[in-house]
DSSP file (Angstrom, degrees, kcal/mol; ACC not computed):
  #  RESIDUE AA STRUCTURE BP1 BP2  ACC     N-H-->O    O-->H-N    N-H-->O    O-->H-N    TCO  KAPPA ALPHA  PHI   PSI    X-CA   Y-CA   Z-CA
    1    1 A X     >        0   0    0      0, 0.0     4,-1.5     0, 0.0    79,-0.1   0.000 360.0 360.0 360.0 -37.0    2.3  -24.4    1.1
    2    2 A X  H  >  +     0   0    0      2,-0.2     4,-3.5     1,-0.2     5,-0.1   0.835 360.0  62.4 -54.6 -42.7    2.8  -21.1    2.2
    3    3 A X  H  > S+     0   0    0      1,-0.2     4,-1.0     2,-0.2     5,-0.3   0.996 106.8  46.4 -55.2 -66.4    6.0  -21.0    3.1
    4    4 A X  H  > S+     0   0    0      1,-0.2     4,-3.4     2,-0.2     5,-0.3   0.948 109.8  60.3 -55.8 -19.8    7.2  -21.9   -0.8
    5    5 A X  H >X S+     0   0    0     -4,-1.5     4,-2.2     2,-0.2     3,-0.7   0.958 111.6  35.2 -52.8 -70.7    4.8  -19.3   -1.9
    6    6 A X  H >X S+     0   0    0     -4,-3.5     4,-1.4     1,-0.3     3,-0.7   0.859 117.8  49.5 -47.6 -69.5    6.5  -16.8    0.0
    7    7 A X  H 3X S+     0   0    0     -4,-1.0     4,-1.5     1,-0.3    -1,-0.3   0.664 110.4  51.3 -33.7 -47.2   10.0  -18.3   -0.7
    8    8 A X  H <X S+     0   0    0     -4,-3.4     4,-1.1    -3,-0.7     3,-0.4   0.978 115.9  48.1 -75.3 -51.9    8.9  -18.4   -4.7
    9    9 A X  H <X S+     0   0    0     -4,-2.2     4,-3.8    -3,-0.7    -2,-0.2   0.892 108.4  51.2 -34.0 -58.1    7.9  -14.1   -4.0
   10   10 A X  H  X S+     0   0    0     -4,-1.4     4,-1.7    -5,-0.2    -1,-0.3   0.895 113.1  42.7 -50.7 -41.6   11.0  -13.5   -2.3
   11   11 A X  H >X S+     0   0    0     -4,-1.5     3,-1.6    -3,-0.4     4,-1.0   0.906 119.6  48.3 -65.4 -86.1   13.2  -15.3   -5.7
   12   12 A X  H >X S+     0   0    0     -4,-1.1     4,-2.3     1,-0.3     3,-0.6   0.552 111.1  42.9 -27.6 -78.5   10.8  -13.3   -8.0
   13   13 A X  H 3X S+     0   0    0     -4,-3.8     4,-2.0     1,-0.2    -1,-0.3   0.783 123.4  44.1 -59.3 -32.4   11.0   -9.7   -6.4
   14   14 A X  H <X S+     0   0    0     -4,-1.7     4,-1.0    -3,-1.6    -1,-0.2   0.912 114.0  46.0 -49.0 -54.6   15.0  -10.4   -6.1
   15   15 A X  H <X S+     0   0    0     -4,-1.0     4,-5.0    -3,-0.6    -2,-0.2   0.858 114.1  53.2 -42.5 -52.4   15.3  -11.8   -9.6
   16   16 A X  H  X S+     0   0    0     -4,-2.3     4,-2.2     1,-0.2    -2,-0.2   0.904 112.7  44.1 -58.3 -47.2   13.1   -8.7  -10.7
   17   17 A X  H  X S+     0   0    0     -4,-2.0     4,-0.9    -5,-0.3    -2,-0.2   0.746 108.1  51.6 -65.5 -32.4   15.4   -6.4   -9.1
   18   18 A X  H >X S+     0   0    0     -4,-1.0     4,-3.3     2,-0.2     3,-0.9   0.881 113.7  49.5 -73.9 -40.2   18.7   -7.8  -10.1
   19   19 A X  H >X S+     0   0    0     -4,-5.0     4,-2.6     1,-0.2     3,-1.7   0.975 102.6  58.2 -48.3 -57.2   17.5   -7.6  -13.7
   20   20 A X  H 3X S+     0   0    0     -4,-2.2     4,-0.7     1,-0.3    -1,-0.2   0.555 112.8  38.8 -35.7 -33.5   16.4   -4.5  -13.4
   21   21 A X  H <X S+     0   0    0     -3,-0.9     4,-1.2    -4,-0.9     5,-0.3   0.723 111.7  56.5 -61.6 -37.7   20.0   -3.4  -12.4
   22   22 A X  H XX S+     0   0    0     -4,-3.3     4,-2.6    -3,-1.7     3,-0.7   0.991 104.8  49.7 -58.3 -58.6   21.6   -5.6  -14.8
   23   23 A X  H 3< S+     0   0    0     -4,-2.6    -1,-0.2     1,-0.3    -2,-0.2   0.964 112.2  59.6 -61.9 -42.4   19.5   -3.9  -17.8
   24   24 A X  H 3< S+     0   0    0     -4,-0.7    -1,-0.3    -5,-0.5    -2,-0.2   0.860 108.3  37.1 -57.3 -21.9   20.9   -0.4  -16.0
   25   25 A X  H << S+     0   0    0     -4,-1.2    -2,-0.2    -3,-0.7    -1,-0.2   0.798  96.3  95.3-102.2 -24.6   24.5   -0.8  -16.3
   26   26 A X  S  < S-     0   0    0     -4,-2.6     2,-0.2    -5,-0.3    26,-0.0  -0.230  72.4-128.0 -72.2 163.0   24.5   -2.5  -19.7
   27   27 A X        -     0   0    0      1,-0.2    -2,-0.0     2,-0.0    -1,-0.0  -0.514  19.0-115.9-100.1 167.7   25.2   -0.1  -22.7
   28   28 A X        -     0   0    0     -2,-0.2    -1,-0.2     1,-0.1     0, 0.0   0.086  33.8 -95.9 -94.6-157.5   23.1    0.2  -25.9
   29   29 A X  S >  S+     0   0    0      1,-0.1     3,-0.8     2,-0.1     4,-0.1   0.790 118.1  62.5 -86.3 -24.1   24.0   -0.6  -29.4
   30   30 A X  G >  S+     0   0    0      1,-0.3     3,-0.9     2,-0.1     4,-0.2   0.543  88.5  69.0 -83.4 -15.2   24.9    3.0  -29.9
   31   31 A X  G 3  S+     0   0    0      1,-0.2     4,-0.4     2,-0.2    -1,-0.3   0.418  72.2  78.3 -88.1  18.6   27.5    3.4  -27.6
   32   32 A X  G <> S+     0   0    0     -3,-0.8     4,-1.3     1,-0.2     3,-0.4   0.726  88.6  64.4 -94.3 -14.6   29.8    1.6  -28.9
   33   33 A X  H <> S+     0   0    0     -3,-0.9     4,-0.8     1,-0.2    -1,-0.2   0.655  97.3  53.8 -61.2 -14.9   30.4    4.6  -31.3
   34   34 A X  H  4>S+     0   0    0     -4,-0.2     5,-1.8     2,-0.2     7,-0.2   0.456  99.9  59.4-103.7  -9.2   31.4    6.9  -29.0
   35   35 A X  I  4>S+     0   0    0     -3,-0.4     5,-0.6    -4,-0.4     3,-0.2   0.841  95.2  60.5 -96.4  -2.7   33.7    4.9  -27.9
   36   36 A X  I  <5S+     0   0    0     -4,-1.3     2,-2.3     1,-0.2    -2,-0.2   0.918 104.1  55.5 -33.8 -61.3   35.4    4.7  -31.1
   37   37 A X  I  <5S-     0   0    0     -4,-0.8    -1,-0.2     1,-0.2     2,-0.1  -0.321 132.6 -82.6-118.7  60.4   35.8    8.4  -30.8
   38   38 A X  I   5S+     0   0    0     -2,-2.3    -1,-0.2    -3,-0.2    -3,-0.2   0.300  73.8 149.1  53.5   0.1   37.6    8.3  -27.4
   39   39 A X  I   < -     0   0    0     -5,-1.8    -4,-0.2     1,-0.2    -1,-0.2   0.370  56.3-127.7  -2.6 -32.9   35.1    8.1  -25.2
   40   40 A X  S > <S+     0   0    0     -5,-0.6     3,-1.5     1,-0.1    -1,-0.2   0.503  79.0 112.3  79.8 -14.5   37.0    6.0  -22.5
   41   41 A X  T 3   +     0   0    0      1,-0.3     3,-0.2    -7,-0.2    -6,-0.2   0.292  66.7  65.8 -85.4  13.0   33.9    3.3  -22.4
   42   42 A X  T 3  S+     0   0    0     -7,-0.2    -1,-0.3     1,-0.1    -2,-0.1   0.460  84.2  69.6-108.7  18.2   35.9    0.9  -23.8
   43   43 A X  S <  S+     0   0    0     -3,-1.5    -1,-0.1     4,-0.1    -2,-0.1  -0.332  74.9 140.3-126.2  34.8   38.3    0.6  -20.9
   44   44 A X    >   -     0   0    0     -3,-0.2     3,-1.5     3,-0.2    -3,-0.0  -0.230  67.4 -86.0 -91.7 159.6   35.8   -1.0  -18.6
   45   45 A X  T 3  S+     0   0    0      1,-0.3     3,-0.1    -2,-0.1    -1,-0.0   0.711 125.3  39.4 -28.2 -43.9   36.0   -3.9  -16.0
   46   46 A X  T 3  S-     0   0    0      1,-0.6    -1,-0.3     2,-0.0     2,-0.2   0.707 115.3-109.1 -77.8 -35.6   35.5   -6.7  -18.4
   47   47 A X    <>  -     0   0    0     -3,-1.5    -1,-0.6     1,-0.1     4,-0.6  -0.597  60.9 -44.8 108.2-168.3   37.6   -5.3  -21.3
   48   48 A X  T  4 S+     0   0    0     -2,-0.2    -1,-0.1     1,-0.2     4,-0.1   0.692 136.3   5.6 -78.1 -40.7   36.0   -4.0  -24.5
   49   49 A X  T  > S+     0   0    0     -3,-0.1     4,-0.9     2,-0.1     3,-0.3   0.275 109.0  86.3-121.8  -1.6   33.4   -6.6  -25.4
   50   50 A X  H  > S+     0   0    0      1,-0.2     4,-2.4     2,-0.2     3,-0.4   0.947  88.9  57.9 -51.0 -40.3   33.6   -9.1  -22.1
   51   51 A X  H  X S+     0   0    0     -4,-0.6     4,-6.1     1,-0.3    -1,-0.2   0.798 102.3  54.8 -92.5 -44.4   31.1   -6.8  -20.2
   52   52 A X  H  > S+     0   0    0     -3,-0.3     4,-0.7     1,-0.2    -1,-0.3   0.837 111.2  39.0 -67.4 -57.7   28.5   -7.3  -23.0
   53   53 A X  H  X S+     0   0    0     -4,-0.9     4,-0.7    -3,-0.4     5,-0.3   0.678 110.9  63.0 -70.9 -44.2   28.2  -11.1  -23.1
   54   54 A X  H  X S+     0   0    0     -4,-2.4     4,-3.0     1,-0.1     5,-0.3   0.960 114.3  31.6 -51.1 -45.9   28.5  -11.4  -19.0
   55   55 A X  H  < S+     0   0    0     -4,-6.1    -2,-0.2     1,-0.3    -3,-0.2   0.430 109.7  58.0-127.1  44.1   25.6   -9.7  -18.5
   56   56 A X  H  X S+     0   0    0     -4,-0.7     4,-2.1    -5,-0.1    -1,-0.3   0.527 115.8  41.3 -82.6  -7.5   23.4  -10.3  -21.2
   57   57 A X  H  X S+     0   0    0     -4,-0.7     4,-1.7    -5,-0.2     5,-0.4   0.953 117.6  49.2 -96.4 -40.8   23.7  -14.0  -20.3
   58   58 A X  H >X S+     0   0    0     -4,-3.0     4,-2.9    -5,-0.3     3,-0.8   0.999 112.5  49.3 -48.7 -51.2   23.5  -12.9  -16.4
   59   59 A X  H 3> S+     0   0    0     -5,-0.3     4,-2.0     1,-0.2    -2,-0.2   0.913 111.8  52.2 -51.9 -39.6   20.4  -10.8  -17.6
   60   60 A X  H 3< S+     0   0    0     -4,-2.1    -1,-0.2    -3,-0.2    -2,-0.2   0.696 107.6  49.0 -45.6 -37.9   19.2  -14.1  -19.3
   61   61 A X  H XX>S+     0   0    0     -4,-1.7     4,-5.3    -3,-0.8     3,-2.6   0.862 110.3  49.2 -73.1 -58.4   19.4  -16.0  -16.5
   62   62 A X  H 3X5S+     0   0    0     -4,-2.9     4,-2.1    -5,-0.4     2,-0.2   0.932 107.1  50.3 -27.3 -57.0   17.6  -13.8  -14.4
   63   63 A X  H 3<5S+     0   0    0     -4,-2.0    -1,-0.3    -5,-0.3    -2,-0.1  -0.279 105.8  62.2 -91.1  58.4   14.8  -13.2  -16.5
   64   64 A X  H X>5S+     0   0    0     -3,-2.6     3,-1.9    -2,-0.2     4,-1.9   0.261 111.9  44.0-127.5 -73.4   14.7  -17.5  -16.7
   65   65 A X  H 3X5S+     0   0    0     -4,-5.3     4,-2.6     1,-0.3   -53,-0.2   0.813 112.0  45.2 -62.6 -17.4   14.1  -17.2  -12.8
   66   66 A X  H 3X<S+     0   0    0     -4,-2.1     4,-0.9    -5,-0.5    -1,-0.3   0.842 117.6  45.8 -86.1 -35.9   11.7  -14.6  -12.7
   67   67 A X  H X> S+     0   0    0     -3,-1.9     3,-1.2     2,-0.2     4,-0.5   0.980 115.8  47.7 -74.4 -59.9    9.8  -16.4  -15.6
   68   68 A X  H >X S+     0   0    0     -4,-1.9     3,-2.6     1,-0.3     4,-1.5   0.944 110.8  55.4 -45.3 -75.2   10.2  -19.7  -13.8
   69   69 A X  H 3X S+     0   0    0     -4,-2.6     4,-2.0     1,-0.2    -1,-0.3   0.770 104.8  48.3  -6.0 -54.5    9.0  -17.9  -10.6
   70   70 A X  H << S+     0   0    0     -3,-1.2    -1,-0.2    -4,-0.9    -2,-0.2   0.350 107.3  58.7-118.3  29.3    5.8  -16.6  -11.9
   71   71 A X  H <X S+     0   0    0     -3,-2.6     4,-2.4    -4,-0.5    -2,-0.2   0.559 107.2  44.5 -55.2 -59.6    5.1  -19.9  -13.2
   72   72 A X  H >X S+     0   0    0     -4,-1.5     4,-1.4     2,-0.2     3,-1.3   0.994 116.9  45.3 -39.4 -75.8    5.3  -21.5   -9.8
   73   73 A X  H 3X S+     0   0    0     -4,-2.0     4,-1.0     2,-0.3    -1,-0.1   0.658 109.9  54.8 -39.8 -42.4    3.3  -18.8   -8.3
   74   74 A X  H 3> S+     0   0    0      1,-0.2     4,-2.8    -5,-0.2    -1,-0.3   0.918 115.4  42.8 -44.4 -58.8    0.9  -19.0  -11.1
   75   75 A X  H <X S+     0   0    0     -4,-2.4     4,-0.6    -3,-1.3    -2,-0.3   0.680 109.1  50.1 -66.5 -28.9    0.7  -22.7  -10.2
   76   76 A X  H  X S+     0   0    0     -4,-1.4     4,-1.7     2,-0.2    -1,-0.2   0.656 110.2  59.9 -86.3 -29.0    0.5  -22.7   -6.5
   77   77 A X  H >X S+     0   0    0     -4,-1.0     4,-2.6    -5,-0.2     3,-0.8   0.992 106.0  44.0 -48.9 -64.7   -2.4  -20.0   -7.0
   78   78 A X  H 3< S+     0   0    0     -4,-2.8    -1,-0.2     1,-0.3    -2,-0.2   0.699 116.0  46.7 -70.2  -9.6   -4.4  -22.0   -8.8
   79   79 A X  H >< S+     0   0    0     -4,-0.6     3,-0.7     2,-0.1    -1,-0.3   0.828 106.8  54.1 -61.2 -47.2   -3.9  -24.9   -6.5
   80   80 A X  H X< S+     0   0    0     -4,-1.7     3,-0.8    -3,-0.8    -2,-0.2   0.843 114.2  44.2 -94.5 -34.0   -4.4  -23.2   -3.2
   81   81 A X  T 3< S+     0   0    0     -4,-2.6     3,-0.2     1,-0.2    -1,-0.2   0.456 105.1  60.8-104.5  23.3   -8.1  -21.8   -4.6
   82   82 A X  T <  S+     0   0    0     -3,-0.7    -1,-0.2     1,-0.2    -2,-0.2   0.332 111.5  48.6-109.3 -11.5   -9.2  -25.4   -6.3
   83   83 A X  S <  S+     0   0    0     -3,-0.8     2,-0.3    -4,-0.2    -1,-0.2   0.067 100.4  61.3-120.1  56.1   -8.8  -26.4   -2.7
   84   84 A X  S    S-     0   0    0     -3,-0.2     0, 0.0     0, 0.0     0, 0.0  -0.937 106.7 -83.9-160.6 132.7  -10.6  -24.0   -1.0
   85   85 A X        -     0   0    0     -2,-0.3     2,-0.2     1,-0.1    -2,-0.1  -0.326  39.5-120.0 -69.7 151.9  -14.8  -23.8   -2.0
   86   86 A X        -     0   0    0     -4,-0.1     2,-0.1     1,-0.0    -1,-0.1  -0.418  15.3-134.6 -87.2 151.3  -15.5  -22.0   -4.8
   87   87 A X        -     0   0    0     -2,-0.2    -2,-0.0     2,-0.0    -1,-0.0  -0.223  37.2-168.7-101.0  52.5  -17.8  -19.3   -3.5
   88   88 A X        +     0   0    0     -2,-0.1    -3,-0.0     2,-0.1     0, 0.0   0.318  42.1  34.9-115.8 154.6  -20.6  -19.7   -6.8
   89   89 A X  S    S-     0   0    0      4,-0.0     2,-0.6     5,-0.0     3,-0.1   0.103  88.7 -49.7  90.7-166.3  -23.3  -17.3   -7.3
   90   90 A X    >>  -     0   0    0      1,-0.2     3,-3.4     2,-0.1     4,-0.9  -0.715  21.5-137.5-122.6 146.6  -23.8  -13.6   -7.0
   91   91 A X  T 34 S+     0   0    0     -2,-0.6    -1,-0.2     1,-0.3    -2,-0.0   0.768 110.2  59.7 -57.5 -18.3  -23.2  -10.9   -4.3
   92   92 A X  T 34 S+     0   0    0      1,-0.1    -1,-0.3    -3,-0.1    -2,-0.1   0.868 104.1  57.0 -81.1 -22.1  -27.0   -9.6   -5.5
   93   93 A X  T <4 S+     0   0    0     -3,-3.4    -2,-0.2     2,-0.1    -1,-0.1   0.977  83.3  85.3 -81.1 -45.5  -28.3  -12.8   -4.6
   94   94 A X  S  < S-     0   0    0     -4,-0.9     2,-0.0     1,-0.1    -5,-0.0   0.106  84.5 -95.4 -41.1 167.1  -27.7  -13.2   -1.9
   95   95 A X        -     0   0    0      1,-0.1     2,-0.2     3,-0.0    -1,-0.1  -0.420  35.2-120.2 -95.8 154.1  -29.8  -12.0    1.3
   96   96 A X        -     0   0    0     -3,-0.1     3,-0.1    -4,-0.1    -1,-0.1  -0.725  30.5-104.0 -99.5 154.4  -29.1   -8.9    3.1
   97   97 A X        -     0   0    0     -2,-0.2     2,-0.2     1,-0.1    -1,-0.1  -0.232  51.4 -99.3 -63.8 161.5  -28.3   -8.9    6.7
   98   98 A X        -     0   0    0     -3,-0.1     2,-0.2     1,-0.1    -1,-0.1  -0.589  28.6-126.5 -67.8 134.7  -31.5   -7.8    8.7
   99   99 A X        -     0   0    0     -2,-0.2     2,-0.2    -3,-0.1    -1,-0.1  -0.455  24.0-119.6 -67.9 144.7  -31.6   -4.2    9.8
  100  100 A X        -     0   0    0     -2,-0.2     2,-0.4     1,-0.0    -1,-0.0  -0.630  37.5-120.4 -88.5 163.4  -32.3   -4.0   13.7
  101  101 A X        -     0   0    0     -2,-0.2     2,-0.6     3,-0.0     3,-0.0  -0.947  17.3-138.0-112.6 117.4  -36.0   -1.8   13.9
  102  102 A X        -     0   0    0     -2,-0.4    -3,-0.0     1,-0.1    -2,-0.0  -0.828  30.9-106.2-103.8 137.2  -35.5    1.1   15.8
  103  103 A X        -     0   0    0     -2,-0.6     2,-0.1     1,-0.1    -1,-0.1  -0.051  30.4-120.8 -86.7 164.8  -38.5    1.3   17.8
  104  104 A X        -     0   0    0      1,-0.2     2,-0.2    -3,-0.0    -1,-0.1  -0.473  40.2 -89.1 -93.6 160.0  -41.2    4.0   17.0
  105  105 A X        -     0   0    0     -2,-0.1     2,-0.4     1,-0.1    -1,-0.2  -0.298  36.0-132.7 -68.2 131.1  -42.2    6.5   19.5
  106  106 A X        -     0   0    0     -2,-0.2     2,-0.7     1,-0.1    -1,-0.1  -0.601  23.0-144.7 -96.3 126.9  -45.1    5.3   21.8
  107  107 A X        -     0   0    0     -2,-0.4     2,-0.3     3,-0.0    -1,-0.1  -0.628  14.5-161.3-103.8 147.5  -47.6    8.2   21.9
  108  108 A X        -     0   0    0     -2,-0.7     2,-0.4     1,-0.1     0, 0.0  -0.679  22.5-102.9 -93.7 167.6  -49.1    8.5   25.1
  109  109 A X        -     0   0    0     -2,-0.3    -1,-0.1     1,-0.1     4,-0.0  -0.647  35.5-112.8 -86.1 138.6  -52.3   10.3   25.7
  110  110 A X        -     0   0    0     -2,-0.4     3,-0.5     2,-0.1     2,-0.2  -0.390  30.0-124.3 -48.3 138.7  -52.2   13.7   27.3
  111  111 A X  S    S+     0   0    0      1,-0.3     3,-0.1     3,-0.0    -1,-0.0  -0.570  93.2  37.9 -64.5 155.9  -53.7   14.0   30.7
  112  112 A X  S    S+     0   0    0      1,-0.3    -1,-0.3    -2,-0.2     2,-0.2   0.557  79.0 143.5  72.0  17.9  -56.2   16.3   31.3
  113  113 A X        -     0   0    0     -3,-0.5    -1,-0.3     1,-0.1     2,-0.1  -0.574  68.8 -74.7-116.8 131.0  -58.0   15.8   27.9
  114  114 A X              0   0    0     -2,-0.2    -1,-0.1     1,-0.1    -3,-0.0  -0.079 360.0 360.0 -49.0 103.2  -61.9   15.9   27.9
  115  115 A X              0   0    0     -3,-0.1    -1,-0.1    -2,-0.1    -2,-0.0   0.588 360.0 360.0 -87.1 360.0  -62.7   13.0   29.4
């Protein structure tokens, strides 16, 4: 059970991380005015509009696994602590540990004292 936990952690933080790049390289709505006005951004890897439509639908996918992901994770939580005893009641109720008694000083009588 652990192992897919981790495995589902590893997809997530990856998933999270590719979006997160994906959503950096992509351009806004507003740049596409500038390249109108010679900008050079239209002369990208994809061509002029390819770039936009690979990666939102890669950015789509992504954030599909990453949702799916912390759905699993969600589910496997609540799984792994409905089989594990519920720990019921409150940390004030319970008893505190006993303190050890550190013992008191024995007084002894003086010698030489009117006897």
């Amino acid at each position: 059970m652990h192992i897919w936990m981790n495995l589902l952690v590893v997809l997530q933080m990856v998933a999270a991380i590719v979006m997160i790049g994906l959503v950096l390289v992509q351009h806004g709505k507003g740049a596409d005015m500038g390249a109108s006005f010679g900008s050079g951004a239209s002369g990208s890897l994809f061509g002029a509009t390819g770039s936009a439509s690979f990666l939102s639908r890669t950015t789509a996918v992504c954030a599909t696994v990453f949702f799916l992901a912390t759905l699993g994770l969600a589910f496997m939580s609540n799984s792994v602590s409905r089989a594990q005893p519920a720990d019921t009641g409150s940390v004030l109720e319970k008893a505190a540990p006993a303190v050890p008694q550190i013992p008191t000083a024995v007084q002894v009588p003086a010698s030489g004292a009117s006897n």
